[in-house]
HTML snippet that shows the backbone in 3Dmol.js (N, CA, C, O; Angstrom):
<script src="https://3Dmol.org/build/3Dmol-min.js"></script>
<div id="view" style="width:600px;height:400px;position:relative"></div>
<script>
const pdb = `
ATOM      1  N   UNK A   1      47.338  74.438  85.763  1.00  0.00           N
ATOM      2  CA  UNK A   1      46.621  75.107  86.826  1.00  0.00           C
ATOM      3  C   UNK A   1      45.229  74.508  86.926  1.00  0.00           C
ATOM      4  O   UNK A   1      44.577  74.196  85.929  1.00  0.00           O
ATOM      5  N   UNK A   2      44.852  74.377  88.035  1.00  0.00           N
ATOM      6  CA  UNK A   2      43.435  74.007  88.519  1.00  0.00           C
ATOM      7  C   UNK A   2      42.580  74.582  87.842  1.00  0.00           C
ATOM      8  O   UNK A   2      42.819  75.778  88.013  1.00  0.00           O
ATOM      9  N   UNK A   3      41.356  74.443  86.886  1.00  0.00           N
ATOM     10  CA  UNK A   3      40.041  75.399  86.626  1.00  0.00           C
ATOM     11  C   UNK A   3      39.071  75.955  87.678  1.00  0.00           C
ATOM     12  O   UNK A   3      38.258  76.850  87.449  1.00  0.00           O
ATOM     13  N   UNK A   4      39.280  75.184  89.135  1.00  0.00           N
ATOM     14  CA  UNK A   4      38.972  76.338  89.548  1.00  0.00           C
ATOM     15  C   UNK A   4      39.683  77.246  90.573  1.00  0.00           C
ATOM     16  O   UNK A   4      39.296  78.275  91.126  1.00  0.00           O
ATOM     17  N   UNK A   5      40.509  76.752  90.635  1.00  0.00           N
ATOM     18  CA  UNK A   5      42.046  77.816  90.917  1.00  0.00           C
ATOM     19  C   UNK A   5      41.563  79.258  89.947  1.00  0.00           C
ATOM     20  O   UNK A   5      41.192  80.344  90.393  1.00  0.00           O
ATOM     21  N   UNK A   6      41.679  78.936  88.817  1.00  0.00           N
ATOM     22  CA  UNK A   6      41.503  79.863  88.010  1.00  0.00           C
ATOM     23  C   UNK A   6      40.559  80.820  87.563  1.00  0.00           C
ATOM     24  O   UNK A   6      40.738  81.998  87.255  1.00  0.00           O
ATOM     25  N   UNK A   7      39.418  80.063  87.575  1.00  0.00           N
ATOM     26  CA  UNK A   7      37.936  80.480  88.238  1.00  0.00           C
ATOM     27  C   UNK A   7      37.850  81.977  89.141  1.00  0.00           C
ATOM     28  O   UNK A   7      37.314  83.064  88.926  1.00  0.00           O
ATOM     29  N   UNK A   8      38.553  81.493  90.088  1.00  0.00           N
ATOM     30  CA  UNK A   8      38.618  82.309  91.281  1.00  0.00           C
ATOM     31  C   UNK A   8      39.534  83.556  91.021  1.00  0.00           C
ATOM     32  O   UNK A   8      39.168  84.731  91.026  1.00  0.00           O
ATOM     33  N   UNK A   9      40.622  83.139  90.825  1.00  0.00           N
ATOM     34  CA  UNK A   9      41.638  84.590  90.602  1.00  0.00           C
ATOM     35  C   UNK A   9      41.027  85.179  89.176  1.00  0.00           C
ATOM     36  O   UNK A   9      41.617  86.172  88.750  1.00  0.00           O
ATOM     37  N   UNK A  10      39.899  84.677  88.380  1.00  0.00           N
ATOM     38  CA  UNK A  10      39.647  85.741  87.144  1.00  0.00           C
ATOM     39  C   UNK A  10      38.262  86.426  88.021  1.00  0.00           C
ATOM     40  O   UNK A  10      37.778  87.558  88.031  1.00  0.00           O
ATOM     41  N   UNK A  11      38.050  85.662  88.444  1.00  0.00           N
ATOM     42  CA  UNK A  11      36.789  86.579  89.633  1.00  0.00           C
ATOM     43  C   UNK A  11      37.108  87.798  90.599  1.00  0.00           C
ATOM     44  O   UNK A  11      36.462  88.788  90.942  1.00  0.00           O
ATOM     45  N   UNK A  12      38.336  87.330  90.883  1.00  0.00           N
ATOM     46  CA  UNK A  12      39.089  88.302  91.826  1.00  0.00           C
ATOM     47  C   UNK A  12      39.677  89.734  91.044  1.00  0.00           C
ATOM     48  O   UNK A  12      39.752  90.909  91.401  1.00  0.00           O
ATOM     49  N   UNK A  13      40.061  88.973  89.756  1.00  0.00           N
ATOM     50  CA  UNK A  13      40.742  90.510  88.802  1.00  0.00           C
ATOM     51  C   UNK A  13      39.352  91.312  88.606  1.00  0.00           C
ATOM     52  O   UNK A  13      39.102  92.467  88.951  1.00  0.00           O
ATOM     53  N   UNK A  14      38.838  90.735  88.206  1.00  0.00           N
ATOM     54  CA  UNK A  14      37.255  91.433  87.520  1.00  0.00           C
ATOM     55  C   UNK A  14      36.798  92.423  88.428  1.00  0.00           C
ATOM     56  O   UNK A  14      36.462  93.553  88.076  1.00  0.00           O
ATOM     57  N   UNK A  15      36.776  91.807  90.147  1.00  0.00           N
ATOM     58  CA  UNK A  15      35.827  92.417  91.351  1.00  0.00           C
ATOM     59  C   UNK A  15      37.194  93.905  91.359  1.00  0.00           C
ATOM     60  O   UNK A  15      36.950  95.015  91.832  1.00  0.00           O
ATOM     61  N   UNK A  16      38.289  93.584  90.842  1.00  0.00           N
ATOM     62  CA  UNK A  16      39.185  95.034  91.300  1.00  0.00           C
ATOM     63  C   UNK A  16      38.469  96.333  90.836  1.00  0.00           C
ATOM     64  O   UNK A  16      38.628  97.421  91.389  1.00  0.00           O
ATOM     65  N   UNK A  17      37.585  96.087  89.657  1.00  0.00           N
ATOM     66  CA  UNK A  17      36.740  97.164  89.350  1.00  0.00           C
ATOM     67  C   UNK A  17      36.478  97.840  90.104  1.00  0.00           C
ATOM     68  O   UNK A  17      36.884  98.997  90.218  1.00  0.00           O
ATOM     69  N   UNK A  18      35.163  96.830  91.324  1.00  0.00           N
ATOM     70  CA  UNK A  18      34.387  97.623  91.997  1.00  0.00           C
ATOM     71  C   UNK A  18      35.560  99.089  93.122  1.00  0.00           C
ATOM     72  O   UNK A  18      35.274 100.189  93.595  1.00  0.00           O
ATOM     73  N   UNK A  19      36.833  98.252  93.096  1.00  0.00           N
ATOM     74  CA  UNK A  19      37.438  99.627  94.003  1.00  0.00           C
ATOM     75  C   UNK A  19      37.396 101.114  93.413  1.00  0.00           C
ATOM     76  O   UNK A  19      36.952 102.138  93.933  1.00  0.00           O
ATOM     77  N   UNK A  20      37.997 100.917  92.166  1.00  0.00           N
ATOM     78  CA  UNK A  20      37.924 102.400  91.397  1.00  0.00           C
ATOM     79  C   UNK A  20      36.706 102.629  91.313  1.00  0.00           C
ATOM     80  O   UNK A  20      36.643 103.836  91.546  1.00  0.00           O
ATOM     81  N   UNK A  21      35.264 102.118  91.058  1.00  0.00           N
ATOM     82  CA  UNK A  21      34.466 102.785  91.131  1.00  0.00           C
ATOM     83  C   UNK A  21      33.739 103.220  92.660  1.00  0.00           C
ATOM     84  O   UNK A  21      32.664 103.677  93.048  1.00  0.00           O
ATOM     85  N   UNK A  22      34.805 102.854  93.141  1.00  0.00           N
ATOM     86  CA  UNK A  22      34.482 103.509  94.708  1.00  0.00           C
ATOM     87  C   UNK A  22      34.988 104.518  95.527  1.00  0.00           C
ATOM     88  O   UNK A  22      34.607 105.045  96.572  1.00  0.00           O
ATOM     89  N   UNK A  23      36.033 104.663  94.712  1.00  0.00           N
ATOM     90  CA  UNK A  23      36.777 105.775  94.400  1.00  0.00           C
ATOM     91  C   UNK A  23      36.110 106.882  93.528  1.00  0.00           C
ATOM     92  O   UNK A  23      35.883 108.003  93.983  1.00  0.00           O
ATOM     93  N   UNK A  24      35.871 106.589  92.518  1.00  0.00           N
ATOM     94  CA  UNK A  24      35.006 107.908  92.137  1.00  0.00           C
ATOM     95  C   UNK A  24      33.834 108.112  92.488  1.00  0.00           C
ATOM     96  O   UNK A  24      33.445 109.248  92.218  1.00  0.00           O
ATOM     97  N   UNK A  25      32.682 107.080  93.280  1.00  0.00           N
ATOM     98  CA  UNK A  25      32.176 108.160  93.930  1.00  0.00           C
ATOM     99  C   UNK A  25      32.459 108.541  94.964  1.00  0.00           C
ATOM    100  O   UNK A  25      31.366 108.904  95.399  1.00  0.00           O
ATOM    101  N   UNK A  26      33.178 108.736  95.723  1.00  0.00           N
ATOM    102  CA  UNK A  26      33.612 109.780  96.718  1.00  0.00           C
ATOM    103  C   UNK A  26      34.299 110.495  96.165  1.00  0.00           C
ATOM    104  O   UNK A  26      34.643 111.452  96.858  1.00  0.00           O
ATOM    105  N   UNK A  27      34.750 110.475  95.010  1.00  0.00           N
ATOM    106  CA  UNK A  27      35.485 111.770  94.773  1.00  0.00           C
ATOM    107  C   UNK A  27      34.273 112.769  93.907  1.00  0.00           C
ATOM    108  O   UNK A  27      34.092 113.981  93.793  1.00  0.00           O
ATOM    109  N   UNK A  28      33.724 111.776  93.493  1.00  0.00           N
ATOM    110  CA  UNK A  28      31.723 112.741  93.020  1.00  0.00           C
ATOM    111  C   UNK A  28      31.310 113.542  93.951  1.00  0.00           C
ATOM    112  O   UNK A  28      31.317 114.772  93.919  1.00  0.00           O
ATOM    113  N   UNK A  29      30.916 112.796  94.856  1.00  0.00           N
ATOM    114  CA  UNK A  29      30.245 113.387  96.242  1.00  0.00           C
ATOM    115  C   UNK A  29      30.991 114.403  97.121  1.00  0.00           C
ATOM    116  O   UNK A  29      30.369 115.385  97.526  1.00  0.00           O
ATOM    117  N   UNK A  30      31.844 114.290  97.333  1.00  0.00           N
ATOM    118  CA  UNK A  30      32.832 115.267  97.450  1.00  0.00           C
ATOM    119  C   UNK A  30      33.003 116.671  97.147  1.00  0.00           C
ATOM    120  O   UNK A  30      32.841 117.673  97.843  1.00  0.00           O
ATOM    121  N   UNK A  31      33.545 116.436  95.369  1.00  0.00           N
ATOM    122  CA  UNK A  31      33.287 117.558  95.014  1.00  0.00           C
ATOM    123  C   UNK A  31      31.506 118.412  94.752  1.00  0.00           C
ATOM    124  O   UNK A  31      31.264 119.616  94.827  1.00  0.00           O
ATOM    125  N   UNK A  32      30.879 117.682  94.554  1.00  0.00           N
ATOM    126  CA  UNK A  32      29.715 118.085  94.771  1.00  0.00           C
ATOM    127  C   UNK A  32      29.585 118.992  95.903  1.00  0.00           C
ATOM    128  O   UNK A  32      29.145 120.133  95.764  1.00  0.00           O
ATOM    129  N   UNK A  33      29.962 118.502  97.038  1.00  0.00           N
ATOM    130  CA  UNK A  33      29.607 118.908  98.541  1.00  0.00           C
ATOM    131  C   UNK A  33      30.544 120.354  98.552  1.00  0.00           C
ATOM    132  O   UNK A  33      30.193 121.405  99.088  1.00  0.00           O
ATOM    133  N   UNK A  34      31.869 120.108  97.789  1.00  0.00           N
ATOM    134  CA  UNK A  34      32.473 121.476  98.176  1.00  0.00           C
ATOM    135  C   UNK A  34      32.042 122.488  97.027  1.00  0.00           C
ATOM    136  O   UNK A  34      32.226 123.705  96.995  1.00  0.00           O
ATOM    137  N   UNK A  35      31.452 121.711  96.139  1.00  0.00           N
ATOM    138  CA  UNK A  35      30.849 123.265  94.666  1.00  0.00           C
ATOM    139  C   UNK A  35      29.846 123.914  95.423  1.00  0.00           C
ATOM    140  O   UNK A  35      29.736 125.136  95.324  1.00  0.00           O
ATOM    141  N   UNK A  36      28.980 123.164  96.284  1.00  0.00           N
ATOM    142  CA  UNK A  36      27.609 123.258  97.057  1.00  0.00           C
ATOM    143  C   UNK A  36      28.195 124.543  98.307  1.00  0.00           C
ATOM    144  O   UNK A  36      27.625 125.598  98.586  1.00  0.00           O
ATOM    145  N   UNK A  37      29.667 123.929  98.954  1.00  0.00           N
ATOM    146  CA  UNK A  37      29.579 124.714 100.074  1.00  0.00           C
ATOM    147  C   UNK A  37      30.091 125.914  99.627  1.00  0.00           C
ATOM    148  O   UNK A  37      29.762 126.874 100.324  1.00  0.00           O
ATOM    149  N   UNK A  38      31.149 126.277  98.198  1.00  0.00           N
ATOM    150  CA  UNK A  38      31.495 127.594  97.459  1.00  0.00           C
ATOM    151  C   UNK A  38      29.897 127.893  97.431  1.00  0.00           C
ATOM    152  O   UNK A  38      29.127 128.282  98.309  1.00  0.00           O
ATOM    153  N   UNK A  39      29.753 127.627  96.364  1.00  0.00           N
ATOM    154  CA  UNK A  39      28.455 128.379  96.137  1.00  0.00           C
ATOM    155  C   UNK A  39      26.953 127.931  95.836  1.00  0.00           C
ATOM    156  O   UNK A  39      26.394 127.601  94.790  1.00  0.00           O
ATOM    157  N   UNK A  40      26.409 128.077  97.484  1.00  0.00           N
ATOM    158  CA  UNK A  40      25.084 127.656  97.710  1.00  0.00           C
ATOM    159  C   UNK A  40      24.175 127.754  96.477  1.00  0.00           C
ATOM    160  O   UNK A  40      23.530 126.837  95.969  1.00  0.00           O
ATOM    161  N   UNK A  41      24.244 129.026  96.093  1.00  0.00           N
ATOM    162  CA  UNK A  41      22.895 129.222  94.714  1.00  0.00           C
ATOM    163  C   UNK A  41      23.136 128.394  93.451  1.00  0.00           C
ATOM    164  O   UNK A  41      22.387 128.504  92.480  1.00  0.00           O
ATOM    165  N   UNK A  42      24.462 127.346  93.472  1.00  0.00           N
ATOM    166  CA  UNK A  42      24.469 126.610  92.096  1.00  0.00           C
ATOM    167  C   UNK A  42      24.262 125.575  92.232  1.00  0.00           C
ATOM    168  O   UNK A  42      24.808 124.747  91.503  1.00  0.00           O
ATOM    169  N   UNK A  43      23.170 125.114  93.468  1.00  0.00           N
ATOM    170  CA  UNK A  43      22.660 123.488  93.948  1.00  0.00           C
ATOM    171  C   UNK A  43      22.053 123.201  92.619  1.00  0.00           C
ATOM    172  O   UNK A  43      22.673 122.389  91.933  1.00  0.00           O
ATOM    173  N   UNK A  44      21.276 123.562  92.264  1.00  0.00           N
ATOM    174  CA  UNK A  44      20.128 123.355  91.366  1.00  0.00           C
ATOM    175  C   UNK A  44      20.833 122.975  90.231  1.00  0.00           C
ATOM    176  O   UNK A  44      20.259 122.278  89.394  1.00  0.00           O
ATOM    177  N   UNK A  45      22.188 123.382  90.040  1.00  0.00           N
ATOM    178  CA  UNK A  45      22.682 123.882  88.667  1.00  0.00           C
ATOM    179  C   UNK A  45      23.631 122.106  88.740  1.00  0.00           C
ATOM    180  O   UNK A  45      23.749 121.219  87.894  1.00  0.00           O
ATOM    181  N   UNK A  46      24.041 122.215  89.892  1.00  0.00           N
ATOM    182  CA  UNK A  46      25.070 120.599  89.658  1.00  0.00           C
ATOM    183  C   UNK A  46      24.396 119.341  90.498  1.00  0.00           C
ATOM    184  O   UNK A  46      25.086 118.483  91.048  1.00  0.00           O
ATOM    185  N   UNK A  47      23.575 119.349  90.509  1.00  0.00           N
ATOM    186  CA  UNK A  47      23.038 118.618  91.897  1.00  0.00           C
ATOM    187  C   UNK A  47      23.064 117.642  90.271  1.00  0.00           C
ATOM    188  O   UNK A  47      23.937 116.881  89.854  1.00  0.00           O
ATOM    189  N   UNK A  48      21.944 117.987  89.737  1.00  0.00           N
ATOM    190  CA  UNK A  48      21.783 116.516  88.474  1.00  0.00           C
ATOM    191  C   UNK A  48      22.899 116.140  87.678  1.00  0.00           C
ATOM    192  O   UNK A  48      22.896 115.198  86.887  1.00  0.00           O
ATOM    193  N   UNK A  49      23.933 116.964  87.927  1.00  0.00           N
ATOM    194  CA  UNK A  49      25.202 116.381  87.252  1.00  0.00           C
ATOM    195  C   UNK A  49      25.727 115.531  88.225  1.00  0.00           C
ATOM    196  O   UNK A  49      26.175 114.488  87.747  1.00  0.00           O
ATOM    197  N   UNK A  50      25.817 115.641  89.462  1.00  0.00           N
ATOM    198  CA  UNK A  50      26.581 114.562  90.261  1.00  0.00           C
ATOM    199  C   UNK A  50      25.678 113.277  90.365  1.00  0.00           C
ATOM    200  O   UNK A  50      26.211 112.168  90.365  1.00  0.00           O
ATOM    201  N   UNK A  51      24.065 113.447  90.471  1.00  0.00           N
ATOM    202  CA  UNK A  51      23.535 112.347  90.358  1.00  0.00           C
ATOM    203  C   UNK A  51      23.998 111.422  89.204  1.00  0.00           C
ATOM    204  O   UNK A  51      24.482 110.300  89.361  1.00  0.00           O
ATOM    205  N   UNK A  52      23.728 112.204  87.727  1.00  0.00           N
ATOM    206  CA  UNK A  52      24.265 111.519  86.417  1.00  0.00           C
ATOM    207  C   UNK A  52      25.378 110.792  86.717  1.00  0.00           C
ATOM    208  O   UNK A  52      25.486 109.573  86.583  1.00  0.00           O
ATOM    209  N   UNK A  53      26.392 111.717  87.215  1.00  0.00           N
ATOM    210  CA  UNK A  53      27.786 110.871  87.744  1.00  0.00           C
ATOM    211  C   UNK A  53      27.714 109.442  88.281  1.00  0.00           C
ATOM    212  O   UNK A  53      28.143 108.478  87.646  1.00  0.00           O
ATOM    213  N   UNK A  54      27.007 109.342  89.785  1.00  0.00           N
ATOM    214  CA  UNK A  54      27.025 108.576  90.541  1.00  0.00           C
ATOM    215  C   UNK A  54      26.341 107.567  90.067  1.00  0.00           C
ATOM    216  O   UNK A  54      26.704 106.444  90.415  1.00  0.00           O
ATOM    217  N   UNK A  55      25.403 107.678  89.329  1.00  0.00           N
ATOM    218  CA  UNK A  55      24.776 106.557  88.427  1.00  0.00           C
ATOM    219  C   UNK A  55      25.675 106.283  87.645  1.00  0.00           C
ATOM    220  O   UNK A  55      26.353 105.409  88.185  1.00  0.00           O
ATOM    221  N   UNK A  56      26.113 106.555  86.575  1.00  0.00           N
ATOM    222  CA  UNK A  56      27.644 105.698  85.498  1.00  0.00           C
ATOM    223  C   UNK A  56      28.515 105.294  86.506  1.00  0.00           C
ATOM    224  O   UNK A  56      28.745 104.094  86.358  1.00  0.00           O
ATOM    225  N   UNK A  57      29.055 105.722  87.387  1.00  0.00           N
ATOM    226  CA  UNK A  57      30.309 105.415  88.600  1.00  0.00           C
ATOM    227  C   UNK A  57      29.600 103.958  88.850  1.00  0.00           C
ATOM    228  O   UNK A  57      30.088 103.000  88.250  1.00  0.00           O
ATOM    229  N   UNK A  58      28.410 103.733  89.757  1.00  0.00           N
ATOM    230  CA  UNK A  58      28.397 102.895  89.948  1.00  0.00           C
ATOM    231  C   UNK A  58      27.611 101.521  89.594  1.00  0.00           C
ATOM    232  O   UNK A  58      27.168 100.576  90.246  1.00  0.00           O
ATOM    233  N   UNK A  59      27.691 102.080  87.550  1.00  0.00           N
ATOM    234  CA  UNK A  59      27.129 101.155  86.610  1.00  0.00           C
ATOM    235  C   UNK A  59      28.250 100.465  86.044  1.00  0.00           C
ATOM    236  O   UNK A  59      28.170  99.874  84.966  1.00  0.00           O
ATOM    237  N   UNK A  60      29.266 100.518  86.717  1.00  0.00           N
ATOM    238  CA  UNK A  60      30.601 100.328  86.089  1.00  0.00           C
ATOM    239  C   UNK A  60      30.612  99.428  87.713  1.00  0.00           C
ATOM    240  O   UNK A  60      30.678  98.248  87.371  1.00  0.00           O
ATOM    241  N   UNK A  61      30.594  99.454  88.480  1.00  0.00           N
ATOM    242  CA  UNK A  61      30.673  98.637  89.063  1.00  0.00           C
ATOM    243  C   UNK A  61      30.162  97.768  89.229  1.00  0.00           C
ATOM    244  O   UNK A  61      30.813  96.804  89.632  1.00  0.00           O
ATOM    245  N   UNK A  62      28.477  97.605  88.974  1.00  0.00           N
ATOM    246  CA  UNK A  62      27.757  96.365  88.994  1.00  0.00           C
ATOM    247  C   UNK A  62      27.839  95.621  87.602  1.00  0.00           C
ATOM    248  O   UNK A  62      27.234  94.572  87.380  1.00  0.00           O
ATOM    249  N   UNK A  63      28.616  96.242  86.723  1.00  0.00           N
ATOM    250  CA  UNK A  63      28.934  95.464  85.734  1.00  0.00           C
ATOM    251  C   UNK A  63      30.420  94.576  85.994  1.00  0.00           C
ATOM    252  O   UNK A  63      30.655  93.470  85.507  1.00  0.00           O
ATOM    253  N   UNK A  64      31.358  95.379  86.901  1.00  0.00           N
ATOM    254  CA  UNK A  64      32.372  94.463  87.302  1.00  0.00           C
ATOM    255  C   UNK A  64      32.175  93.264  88.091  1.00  0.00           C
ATOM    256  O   UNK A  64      32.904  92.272  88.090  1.00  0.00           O
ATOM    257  N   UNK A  65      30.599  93.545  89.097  1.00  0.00           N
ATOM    258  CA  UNK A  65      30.550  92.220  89.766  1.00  0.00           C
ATOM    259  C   UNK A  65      29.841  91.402  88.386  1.00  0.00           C
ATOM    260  O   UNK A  65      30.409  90.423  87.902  1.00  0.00           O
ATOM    261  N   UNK A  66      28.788  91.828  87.934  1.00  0.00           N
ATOM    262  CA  UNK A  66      28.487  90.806  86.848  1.00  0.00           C
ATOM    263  C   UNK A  66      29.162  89.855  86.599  1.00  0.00           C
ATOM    264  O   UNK A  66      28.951  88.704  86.982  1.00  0.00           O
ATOM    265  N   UNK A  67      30.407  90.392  85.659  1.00  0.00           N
ATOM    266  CA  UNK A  67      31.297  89.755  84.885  1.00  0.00           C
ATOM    267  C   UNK A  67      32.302  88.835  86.142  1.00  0.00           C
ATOM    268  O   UNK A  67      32.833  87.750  85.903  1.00  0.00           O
ATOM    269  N   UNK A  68      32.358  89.331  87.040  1.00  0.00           N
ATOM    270  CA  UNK A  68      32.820  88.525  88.622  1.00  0.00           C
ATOM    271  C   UNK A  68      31.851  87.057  88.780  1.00  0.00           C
ATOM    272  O   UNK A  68      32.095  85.858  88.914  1.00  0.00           O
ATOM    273  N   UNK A  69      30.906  87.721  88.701  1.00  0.00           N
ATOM    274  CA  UNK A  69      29.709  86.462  89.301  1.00  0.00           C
ATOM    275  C   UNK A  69      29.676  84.961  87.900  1.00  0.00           C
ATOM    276  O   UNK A  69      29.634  83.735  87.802  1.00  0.00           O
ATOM    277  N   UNK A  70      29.727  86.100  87.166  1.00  0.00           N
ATOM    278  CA  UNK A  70      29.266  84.914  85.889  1.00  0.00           C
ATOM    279  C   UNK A  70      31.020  84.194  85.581  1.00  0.00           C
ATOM    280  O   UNK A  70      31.140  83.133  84.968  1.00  0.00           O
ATOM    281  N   UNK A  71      32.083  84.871  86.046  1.00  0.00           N
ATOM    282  CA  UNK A  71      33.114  83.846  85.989  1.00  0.00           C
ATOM    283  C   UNK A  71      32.739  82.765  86.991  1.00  0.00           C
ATOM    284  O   UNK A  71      32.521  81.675  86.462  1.00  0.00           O
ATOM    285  N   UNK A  72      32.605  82.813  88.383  1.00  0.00           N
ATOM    286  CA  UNK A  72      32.621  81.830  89.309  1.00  0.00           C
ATOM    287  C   UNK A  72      31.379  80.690  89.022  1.00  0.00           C
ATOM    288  O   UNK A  72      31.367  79.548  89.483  1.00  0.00           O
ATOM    289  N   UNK A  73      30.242  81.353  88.056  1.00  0.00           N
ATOM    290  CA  UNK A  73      29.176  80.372  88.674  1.00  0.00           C
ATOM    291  C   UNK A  73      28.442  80.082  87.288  1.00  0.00           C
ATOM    292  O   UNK A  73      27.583  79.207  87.177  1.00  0.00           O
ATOM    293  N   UNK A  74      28.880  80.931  86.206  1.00  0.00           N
ATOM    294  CA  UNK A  74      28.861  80.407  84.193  1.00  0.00           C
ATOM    295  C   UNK A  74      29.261  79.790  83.750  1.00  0.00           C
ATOM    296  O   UNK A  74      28.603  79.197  82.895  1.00  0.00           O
ATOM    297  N   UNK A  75      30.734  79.408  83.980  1.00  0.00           N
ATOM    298  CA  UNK A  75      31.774  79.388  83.319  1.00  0.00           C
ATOM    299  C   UNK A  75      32.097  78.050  83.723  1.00  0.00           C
ATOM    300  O   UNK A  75      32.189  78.078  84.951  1.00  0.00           O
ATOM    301  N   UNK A  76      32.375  76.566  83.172  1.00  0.00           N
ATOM    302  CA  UNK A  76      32.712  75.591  83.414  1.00  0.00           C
ATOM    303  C   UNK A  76      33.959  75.504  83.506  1.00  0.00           C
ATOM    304  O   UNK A  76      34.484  74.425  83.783  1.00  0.00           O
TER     305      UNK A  76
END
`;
const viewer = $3Dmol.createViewer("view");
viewer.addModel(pdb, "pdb");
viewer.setStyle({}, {cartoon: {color: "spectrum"}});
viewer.zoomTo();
viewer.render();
</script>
C-alpha cells in the first residue's frame, strides 16, 4: 500500500471521533434544555454541569483532530 494512501485513511479513522463527540453534545444540550424546561428553578443547579459536559465532549474531539492532523502532516 501507498504511505500516503495510508496516511490518509489513518486520518480519516481518527477524524470518526469528531462525530460521536457531536453527538454528545447535542444530546448535552438537549437534555439540559428539557431539565431547564421541567424545572425552571434547577437552572442554577445544572447549568455548570452541562457546561463541564460540553467542555470534555468537545476535548475529545479536538484531540481526535489532533491525532488526525499530526497523522497527515508528522508522520513520514
Amino acid at each position: 500500500m501507498d504511505p500516503q494512501a495510508a496516511k490518509m485513511i489513518g486520518a480519516g479513522l481518527a477524524a470518526i471521533g469528531m462525530i460521536g463527540s457531536g453527538i454528545g453534545v447535542g444530546n448535552i444540550w438537549a437534555t439540559l434544555i428539557a431539565t431547564v424546561g421541567r424545572n425552571p428553578a434547577a437552572k442554577s443547579n445544572v447549568e455548570l454541569y452541562g457546561w463541564i459536559g460540553f467542555a470534555v465532549t468537545e476535548a475529545i474531539a479536538l484531540f481526535a483532530l489532533v491525532v488526525a492532523l499530526i497523522l497527515l502532516f508528522a508522520v513520514k
